[in-house]
C-alpha positions, 0 to 999 in steps of 0.5 A: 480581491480574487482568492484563488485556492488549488491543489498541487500533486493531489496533496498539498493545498495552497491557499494564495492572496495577491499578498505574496507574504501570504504565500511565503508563510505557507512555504516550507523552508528550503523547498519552495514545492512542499506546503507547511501542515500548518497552511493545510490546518489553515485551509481546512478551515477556510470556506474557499477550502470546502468549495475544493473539497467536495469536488476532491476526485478532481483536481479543480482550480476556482478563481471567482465564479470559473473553474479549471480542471488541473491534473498536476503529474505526482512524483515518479516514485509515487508507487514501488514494488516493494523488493522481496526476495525469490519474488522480484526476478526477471518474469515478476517484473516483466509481468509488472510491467505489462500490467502498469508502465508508471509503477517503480519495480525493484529487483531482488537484493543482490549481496554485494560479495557476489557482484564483487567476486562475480564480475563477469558474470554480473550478467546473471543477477544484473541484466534486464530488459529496457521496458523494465525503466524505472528500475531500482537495484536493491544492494545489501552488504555491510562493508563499504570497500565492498560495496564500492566494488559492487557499485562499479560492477552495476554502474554499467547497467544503468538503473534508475536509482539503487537502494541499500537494504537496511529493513530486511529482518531474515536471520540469514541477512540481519543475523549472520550477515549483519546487515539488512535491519541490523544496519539500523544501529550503525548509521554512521555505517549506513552514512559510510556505505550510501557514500561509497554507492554514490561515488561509484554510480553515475552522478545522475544515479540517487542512492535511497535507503529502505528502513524500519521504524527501529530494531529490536527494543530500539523503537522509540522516534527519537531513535529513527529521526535520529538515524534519518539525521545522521544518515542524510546529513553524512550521505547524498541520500535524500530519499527514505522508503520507510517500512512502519513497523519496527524489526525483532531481529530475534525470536520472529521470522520474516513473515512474523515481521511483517505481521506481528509488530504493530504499524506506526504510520503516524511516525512516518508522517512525523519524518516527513514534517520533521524533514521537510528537505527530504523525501518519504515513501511509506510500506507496510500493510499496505493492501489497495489503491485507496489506501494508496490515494489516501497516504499521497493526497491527505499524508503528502507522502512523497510515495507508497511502496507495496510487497505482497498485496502486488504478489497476491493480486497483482490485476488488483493493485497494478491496473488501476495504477497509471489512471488512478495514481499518475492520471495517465490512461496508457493502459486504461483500456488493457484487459486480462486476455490482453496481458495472457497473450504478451506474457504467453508470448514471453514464456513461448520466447524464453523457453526456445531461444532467449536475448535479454538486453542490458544498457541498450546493448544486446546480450546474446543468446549463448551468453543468457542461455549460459546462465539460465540453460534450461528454464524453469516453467515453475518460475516462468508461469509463477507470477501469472498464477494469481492474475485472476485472483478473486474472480469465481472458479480460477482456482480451476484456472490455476490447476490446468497450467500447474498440469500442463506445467508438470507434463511438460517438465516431466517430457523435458526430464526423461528427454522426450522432446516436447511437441508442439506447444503454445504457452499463449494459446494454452493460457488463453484457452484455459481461461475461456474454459474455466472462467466466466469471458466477462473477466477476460475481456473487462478493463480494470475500471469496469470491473471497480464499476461492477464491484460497485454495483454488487455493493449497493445491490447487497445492501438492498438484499440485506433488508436494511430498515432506515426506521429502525435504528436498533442494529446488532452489528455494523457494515463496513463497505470496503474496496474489495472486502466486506467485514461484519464487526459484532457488538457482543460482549464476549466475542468483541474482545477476542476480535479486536485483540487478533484484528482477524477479519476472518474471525470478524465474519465468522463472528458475524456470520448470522443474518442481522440488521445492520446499518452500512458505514462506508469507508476504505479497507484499511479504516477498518481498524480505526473504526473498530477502535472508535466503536470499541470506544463507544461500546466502552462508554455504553457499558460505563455510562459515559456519553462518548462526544469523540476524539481529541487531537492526541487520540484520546477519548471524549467522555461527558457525564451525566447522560441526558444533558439539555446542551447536546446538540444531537443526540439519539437513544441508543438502549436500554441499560436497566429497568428506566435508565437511557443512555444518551450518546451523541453519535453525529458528533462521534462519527463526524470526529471519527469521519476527519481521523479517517480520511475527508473521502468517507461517505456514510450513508448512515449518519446515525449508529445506535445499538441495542445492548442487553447487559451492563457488563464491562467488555472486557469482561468475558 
């Protein structure tokens, strides 16, 4: 009897005899694609399992001694830019666009009174170009007749999906305008005004809503699983897009909104079982490619949705989205030089004369230029601004278009006409002037080639000693940053509290050996508390064996027991005693809380420790 195992989308795992009761066993009820956790749990611990996850970068089919590479399409929604406000106009997305064909772009909420009482200029706020599919109209308002309305003004346009806002946390639209995240604490509301968007859009147009995790002191799980119930049992919503944080309506602004509430990603992996029917993409603090590989394949979200990670740098997120995301290798070969020419193109072509279509139909130049008479360079050039983000000197880069950008509005406002000026040679010339050309002409791949090199090139420079296992801090090896964390006392507490990278390296910022964890960016957290852990068990004599299933730690006493399996010295804690730890078993608990993807290039971390002080205790 052939066991055949496969992975589907890159997440889910089907682990199939030529019993079909097996398989129907691991079939989640009521959608015959999505697999039960429990059939995941069940191959992770099966042998022909393992065989499929060393090889996890494919997606790779055994049957007997043959294999077949698979490479299954993910779900169009797999990767959004998030909606965000004076970001996501027309120039953002047509840049977005350029950089990534696949990615879902969003537009900027529009309120609904201003579709409603603006009807024949819906031009203004509606209309976009056709290389902008798949396209998403974000809609807030809190009043469902107005909402219909403003549905049957957008219904013409054509957009992919149309999403109600309900996680926006500004005072301005949660606040006076009561909608936004205030709409949480309606839901039979929210249920109302997805129905009147339904009714209004084209059948073939899905109504999706964006949410928070709660509002205010309404935070508990039970408070979201309940409103995800009401809404899609009373609405055609079968689509959330779930921001893991909950929203303080009072006393934060929005930027504290998306900082100072803590993430709750484990809730949105609890929807997503508690709702096996419905689909969930998850937001928030979400910042690279990793994390958003990590959050599809082992979480089986239905998509990830990132904001201003995309804004900062958006070479970075974006480039490596059609390859690494969707498989698709329609941009693998696109370079920086080659998204300056078409987006230089693009501002030398809005700024003389400009068309823009809508629904196929072609709008006319007077018609655009009636709602945009003179366009502004500031928003024109806004987006490119940060193409170069990361790369050494590009802050040169940056201030010769804001140069340029000013004598050439300065020409315009005192009515001097302007001469003759390429945009597309100007932003050319000034990379090739100020930046090394190797950014320019490298595809996305080779730079993540090239980061990779630079890393393990450091690693030799930092003298790192394998023989001696008595380090004072540790490494970890992320995607685009490097993050020190300390083992002292005094300083670890503050670092831990704020979570600050920049103090971590500041901390740190001495020369010291220190043995390399690699991981992806976004574990860092986990694997401060896991190492706040030990060093809460080194300064109580506790011996640390790992994590449980709820979280908690593993604690054993006495020290030095004859059944621990592996253990190692870590220090010296007085005058005779030594402390044993069982740091294998700890990083390999660790290892599987993180993601199956982690590699450690050093499997076992001790530490020298000076004092039995508490670590708390500063």
């Amino acid at each position: 009897m052939h066991r055949v195992a496969f992975q589907w989308s890159a997440t889910r795992y089907l682990h199939q005899q030529t019993s079909a009761a097996t398989k129907r066993s691991l079939q989640r009820p009521g959608d015959p694609q999505r697999w039960s956790i429990r059939g995941q749990r069940f191959l992770r611990n099966h042998k022909v399992f393992h065989r499929v996850s060393k090889r996890a970068v494919q997606h790779t089919l055994f049957l007997s001694n043959q294999s077949t590479v698979l490479r299954m399409a993910r779900a169009p929604d797999a990767f959004a830019v998030a909606p965000m406000m004076d970001v996501t106009d027309l120039h953002f997305r047509t840049l977005c666009r350029m950089i990534s064909k696949r990615a879902v772009l969003y537009t900027e909420m529009v309120v609904d009174s201003t579709l409603k009482h603006n009807t024949e200029n819906a031009d203004r706020w509606l209309a976009y170009g056709p290389e902008q599919q798949p396209l998403v109209l974000q809609l807030g308002g809190s009043e469902p007749e107005t909402m219909r309305a403003a549905a049957l003004v957008a219904a013409p346009y054509n957009y992919s999906a149309v999403n109600l806002n309900c996680g926006c946390p500004s005072d301005r639209v949660a606040g006076r305008g009561c909608f936004g995240a205030a709409l949480m604490k309606d839901p039979s509301r929210v249920a109302a005004l997805c129905r009147a968007i339904a009714e209004s859009m084209p059948s073939h147009t899905p109504v999706t809503v964006k949410c928070r995790l709660g509002v205010d002191d309404l935070d508990s799980y039970d408070f979201v699983r309940d409103f995800v119930r009401t809404v899609s049992n009373n609405a055609p919503v079968r689509h959330f897009i779930v921001h893991a944080r909950k929203a303080w309506l009072k006393g934060l602004s929005p930027a504290e909104n998306r900082t100072v509430p803590p993430l709750w990603y484990e809730r949105v992996s609890a929807l997503r079982d508690d709702f096996p029917h419905l689909n969930f993409s998850i937001n928030g603090g979400i910042r690279t490619l990793d994390q958003v590989r990590h959050f599809l394949d082992l979480e089986s979200l239905y998509g990830v949705m990132l904001g201003r990670a995309v804004v900062e740098h958006p070479w970075e997120t974006l480039a490596g989205v059609d390859a690494l995301i969707y498989h698709d290798n329609c941009t693998a070969k696109q370079t920086r030089r080659d998204i300056l020419q078409t987006y230089g193109e693009y501002v030398d072509a809005m700024l003389p004369s400009a068309s823009i279509s809508s629904t196929g139909k072609s709008v006319s130049q007077a018609t655009f230029r009636r709602w945009i008479p003179n366009p502004s360079l500031h928003l024109l050039l806004k987006p490119v601004m940060n193409l170069f983000w990361g790369v050494p000197r590009s802050k040169n880069w940056r201030k010769m278009i804001q140069s340029a950008t000013e004598e050439q509005t300065r020409r315009q406002r005192n009515g001097v006409a302007p001469a003759e000026f390429s945009w597309t040679a100007f932003l050319i010339e000034a990379a090739e002037q100020t930046l090394d050309p190797w950014y320019l002409d490298a595809t996305w791949m080779e730079e993540q080639a090239q980061k990779r090199a630079m890393c393990s090139s450091t690693a030799s420079e930092e003298g790192y000693d394998q023989d001696n296992r008595c380090v004072s801090a540790l490494f970890l090896e992320g995607t685009n940053n490097f993050v020190r964390i300390p083992l002292k006392r005094a300083a670890w507490t503050r670092a831990v509290a704020t979570r600050s990278t920049q103090q971590l390296e500041s901390i740190c910022g001495q020369r010291s050996k220190v043995m390399r964890l690699r991981c992806n960016a976004r574990n860092a957290r986990l694997v401060i508390r896991c190492i706040r852990y030990i060093s809460e068990c080194i300064s109580s004599r506790l011996c640390f064996a790992g994590f449980r299933d709820d979280g908690s730690m593993i604690c054993k006493q006495p020290f030095m027991t004859e059944e621990s399996p592996r253990t190692e010295t870590v220090g010296s804690m007085g005058s005779s005693t030594c402390i044993w730890i069982d740091v294998v078993r700890a990083l390999r608990s660790m290892a599987a809380r993180l993601t199956e993807r982690v590699l450690f290039t050093a499997i076992v971390w001790a530490t020298r420790t000076t004092t039995t002080r508490h670590p708390h205790s500063v």
